[in-house]
C-alpha positions as CSV (number, residue, x, y, z in Angstrom):
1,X,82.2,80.3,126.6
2,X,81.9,83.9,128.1
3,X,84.6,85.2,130.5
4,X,84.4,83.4,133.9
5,X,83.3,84.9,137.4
6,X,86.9,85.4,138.5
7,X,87.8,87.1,135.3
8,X,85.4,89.7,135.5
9,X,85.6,90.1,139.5
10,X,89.7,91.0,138.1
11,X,88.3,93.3,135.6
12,X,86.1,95.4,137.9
13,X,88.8,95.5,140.6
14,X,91.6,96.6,138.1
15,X,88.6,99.3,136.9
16,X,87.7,100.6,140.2
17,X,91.7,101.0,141.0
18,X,92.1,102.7,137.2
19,X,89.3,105.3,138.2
20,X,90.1,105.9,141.4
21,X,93.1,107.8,140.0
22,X,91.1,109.2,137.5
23,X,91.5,107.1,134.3
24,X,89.7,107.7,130.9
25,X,87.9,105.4,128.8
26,X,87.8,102.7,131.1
27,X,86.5,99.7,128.9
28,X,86.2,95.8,129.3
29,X,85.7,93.5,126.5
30,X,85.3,89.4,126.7
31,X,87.8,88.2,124.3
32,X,87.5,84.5,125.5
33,X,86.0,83.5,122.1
34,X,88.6,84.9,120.1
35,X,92.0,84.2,122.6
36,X,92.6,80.9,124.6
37,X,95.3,83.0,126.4
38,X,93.1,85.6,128.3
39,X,89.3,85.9,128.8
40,X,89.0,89.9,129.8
41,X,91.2,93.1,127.9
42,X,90.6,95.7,130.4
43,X,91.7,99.4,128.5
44,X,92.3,102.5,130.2
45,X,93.9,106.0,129.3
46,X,96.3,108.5,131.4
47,X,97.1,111.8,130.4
48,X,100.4,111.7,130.5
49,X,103.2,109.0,131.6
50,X,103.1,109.5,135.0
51,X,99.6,109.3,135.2
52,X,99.6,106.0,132.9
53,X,102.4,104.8,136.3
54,X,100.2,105.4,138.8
55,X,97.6,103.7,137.2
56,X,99.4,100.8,136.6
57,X,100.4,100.9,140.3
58,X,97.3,100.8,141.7
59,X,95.7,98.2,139.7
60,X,98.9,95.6,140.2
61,X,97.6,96.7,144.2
62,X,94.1,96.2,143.8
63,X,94.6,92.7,142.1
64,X,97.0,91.8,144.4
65,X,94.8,91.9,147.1
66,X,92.7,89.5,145.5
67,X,95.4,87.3,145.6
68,X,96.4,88.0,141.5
69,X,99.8,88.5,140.8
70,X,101.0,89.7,137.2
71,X,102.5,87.1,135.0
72,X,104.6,89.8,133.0
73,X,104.3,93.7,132.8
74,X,105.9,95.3,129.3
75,X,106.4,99.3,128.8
76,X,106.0,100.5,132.4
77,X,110.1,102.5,131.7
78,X,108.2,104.0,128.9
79,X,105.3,105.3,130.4
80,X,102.7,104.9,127.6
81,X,101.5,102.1,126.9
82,X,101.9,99.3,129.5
83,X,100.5,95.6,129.8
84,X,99.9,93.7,132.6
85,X,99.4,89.9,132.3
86,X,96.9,88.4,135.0
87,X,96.5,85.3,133.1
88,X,92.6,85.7,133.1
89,X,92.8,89.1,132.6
90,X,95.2,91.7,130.4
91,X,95.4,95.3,131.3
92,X,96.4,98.0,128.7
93,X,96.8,101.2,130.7
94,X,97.6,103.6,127.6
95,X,98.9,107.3,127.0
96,X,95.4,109.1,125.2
97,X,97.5,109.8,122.2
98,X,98.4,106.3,122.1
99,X,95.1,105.3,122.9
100,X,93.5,107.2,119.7
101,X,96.3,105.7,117.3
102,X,96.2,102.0,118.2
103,X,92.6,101.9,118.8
104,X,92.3,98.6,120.3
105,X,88.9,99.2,120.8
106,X,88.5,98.9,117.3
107,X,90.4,96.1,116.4
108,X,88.4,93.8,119.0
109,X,85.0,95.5,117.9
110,X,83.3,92.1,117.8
111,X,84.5,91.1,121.1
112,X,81.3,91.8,123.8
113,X,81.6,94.9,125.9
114,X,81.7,93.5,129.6
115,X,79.5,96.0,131.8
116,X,81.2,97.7,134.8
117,X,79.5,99.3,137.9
118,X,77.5,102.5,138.0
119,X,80.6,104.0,140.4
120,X,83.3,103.1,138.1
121,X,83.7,106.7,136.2
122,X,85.9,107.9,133.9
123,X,88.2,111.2,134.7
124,X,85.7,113.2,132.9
125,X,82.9,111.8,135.2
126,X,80.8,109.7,132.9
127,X,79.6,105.8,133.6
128,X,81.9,103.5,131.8
């Protein structure tokens, strides 16, 4: 069963908010075949901790207008690599260096890429 409507209207909001402030990399994948837990991993990069805070910021803003509030946030202190728990959707707004060595990407290759809007851009300008 693919991600549901809400979870990817969650995922889109928490992308727009993420590159608005000029994330990188910004990527959604449908893990609801592989987790029960969660049906969208939304990924983004900041350049440096403070950047990786106000992205994190923005999105808990975003999706709290849509009435989403996060279940649990881990590593905000730390600054580079923080997840947010939406219950349908986990955000992992990482530092680039971190981003490179953990490669989550990678390690849910199999999961389907979700597609994001045509004005959701990465800091570098090019369609997610």
């Amino acid at each position: 069963m693919p991600a549901t409507e809400r979870a990817v209207e969650l995922a889109v909001a928490a992308a727009r908010a993420a590159a608005d402030l000029k994330a990188d990399e910004i990527i959604a994948l449908d893990v609801s075949e592989q987790l029960v837990l969660t049906d969208v991993f939304l990924i983004a990069s900041g350049t440096n901790e403070r950047q990786v805070g106000s992205i994190v910021d923005a999105i808990e803003e975003s999706l709290h207008k849509l009435g989403s509030k996060p279940l649990r946030r881990e590593g905000k202190s730390e600054g580079r690599w923080v997840l947010i728990d939406f219950g349908d959707v986990v955000v992992h707004v990482q530092h680039a260096d971190d981003r490179v060595y953990y490669a989550l990407e990678r390690l849910w290759k199999d999961c389907p890429v979700i597609p994001l809007p045509d004005d959701i851009r990465d800091g570098d300008g090019a369609v997610q």
